[in-house]
C-alpha positions as CSV (number, residue, x, y, z in Angstrom):
1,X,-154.1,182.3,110.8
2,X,-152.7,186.1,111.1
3,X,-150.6,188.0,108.2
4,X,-147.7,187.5,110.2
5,X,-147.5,183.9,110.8
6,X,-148.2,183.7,107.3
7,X,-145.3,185.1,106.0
8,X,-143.1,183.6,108.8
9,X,-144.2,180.1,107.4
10,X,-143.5,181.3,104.1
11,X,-140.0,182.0,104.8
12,X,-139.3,179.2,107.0
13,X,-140.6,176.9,103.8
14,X,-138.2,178.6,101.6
15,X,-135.4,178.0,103.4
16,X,-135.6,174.7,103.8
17,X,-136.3,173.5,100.1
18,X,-133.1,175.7,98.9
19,X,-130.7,178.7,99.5
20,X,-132.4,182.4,99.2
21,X,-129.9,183.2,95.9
22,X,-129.0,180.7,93.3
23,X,-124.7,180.4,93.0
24,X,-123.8,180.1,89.2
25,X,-121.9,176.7,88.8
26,X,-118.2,176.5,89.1
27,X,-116.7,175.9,86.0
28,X,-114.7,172.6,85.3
29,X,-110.7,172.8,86.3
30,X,-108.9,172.6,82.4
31,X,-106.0,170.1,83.1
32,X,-102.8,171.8,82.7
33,X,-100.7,171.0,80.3
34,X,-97.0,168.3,81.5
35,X,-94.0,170.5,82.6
36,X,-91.3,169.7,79.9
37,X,-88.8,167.7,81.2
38,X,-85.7,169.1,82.3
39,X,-82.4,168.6,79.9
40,X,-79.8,165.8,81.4
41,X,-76.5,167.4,82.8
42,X,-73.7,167.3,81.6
43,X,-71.0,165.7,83.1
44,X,-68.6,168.5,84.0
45,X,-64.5,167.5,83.1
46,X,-62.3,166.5,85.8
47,X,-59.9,168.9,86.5
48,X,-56.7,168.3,87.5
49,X,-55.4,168.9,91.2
50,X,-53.7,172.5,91.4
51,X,-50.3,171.9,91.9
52,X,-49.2,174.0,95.2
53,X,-46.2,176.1,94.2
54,X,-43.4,175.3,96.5
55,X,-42.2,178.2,98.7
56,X,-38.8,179.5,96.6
57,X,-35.7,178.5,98.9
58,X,-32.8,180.7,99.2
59,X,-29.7,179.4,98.0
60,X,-26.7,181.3,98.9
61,X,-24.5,183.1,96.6
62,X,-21.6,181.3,94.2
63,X,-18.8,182.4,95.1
64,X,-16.8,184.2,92.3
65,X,-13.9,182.5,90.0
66,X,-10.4,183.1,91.3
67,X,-8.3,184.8,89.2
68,X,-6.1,182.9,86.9
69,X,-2.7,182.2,87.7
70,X,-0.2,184.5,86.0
71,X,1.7,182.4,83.4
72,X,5.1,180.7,84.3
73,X,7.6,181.6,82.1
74,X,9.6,178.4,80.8
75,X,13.0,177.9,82.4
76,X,15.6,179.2,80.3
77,X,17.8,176.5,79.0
78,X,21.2,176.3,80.3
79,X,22.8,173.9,77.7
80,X,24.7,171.2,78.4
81,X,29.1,171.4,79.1
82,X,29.7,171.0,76.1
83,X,31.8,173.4,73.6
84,X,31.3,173.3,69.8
85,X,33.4,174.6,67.2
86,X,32.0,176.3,64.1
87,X,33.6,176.9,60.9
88,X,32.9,179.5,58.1
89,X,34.5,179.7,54.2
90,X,33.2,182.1,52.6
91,X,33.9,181.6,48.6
92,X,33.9,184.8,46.9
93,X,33.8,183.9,43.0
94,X,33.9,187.5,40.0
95,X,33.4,186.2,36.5
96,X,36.2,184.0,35.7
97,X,39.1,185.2,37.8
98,X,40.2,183.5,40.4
99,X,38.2,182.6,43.6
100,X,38.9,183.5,47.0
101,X,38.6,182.3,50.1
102,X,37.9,183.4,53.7
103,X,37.7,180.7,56.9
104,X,36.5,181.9,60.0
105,X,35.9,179.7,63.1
106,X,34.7,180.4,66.7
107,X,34.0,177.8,69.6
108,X,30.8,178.4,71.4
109,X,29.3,176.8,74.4
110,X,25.5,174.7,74.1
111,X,23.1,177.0,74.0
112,X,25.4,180.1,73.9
113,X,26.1,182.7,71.2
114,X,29.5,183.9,69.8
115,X,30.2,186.5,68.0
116,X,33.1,187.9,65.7
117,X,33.7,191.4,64.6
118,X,36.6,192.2,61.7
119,X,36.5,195.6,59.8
120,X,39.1,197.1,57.4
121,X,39.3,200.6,56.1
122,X,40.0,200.6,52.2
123,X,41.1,203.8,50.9
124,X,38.5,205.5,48.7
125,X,35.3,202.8,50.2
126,X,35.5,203.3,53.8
127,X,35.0,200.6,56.6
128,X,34.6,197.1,55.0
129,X,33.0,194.7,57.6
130,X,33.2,190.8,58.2
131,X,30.7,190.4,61.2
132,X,29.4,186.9,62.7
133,X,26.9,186.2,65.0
134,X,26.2,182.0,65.8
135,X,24.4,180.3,68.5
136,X,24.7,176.5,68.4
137,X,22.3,174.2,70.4
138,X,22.6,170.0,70.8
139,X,19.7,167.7,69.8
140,X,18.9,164.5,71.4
141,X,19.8,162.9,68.4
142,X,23.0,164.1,68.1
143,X,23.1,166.6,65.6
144,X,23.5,170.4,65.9
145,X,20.7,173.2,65.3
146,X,22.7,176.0,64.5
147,X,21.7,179.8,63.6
148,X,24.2,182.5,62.3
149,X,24.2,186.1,60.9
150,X,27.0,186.9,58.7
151,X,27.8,190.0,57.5
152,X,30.4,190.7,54.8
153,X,31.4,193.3,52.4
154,X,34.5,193.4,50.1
155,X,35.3,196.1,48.0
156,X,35.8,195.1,43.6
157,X,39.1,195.5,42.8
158,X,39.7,198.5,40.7
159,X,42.9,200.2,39.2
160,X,42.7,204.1,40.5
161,X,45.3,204.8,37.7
162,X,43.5,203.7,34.4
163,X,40.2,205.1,36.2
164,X,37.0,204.2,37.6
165,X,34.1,203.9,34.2
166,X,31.0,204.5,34.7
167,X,28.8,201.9,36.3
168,X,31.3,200.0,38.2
169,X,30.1,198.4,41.0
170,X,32.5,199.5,43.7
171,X,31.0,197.3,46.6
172,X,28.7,194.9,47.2
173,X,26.8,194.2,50.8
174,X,26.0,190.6,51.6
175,X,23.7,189.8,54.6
176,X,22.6,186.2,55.4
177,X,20.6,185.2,58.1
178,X,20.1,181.4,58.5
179,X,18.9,178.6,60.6
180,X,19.8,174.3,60.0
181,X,20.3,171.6,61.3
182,X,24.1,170.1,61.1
183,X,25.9,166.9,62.0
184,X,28.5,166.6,63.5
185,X,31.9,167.5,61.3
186,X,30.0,167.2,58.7
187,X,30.0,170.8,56.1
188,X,27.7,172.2,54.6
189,X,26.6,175.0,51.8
190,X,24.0,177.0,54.2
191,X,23.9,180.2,51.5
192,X,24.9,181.0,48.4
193,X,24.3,184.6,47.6
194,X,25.0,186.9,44.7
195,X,25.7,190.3,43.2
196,X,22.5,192.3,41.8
197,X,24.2,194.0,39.1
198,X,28.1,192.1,38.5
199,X,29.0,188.7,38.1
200,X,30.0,188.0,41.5
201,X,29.1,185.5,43.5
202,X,29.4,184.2,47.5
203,X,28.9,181.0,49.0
204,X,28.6,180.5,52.8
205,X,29.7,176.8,53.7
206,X,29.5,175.9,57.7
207,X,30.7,173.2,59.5
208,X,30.1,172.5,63.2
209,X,32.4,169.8,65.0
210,X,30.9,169.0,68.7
211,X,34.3,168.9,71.4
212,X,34.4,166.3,73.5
């Protein structure tokens, strides 16, 4: 047998009882260690439904106030046909002399005002005035509201001959200014006024009689 087929039978014996070049092993496959499970979700909240916003509607302009109404002035009362008659006595009282006494008297309609104007000139004093003003009016009742001014001066009697001593009161002005309610014929005291430095006094007593 030649060199040659030698080592070709040498070759062809090694190949057959194993491979040329030993592999090293494969190591064993380490198990890897369980995935940790994964936490449970949470159940998200419910929200609520989004409420859709309603388109904004045009309403049309209020219309503006009227202006108020100017006020209606009350009818003026007219009073009824009907006259009454009013009476005044003034009293006019000085220390103990005697009193004197003044009556006056106007008829006025319902509703309606009189008036009287008297004035004398005194030598020495001037003008000395008696003035009245008076507006009656009928209640339902019956009876009389009645108003009045009343104006009067009178002079204090003094002697020019014997002479005028100091602090004599020379005149004294009365001015009364009242409002009452009357009956029929009926008088009454409605003032009573007096003198800031003398003894003199004035009462004011008025009576109205309705005229049928």
């Amino acid at each position: 047998m030649t060199t040659r087929t030698l080592v070709l039978a040498t070759v062809l014996i090694a190949a057959g009882s194993g491979p040329l070049l030993a592999q090293p092993p494969t190591p064993p496959a380490v198990p890897s260690a369980p995935a940790a499970p994964a936490p449970p979700r949470q159940p998200q909240p419910a929200q609520a439904p989004r409420a859709r916003s309603a388109a904004p509607t045009l309403e049309p302009p209020m219309p503006s106030p009227p202006p108020p109404a100017p006020p209606v002035a009350a009818p003026r009362r007219s009073g009824q046909p009907v006259n009454v008659k009013i009476e005044f006595t003034i009293t006019d009282q000085r220390g103990g002399s005697p009193a004197s006494k003044r009556t006056i008297s106007v008829v006025v309609a319902d509703a309606q005002t009189g008036q009287i104007r008297s004035q004398s000139e005194v030598a020495g004093l001037g003008g000395i005035p008696l003035n009245v003003d008076t507006t009656p009016e009928l209640l339902t009742d019956g009876k009389i509201r009645l108003g009045f001014n009343l104006q009067y001066d009178w002079a204090a009697p003094v002697d020019a001959k014997e002479g005028i001593p100091r602090g004599t009161v020379m005149k004294t002005a009365m001015h009364d200014s009242v409002s009452l309610i009357l009956e029929s014929g009926k008088p009454m005291v409605a003032a009573q006024s007096a003198d800031p430095i003398g003894d003199r006094q004035v009462t004011v007593e008025v009576k109205a009689t309705v005229l049928r």
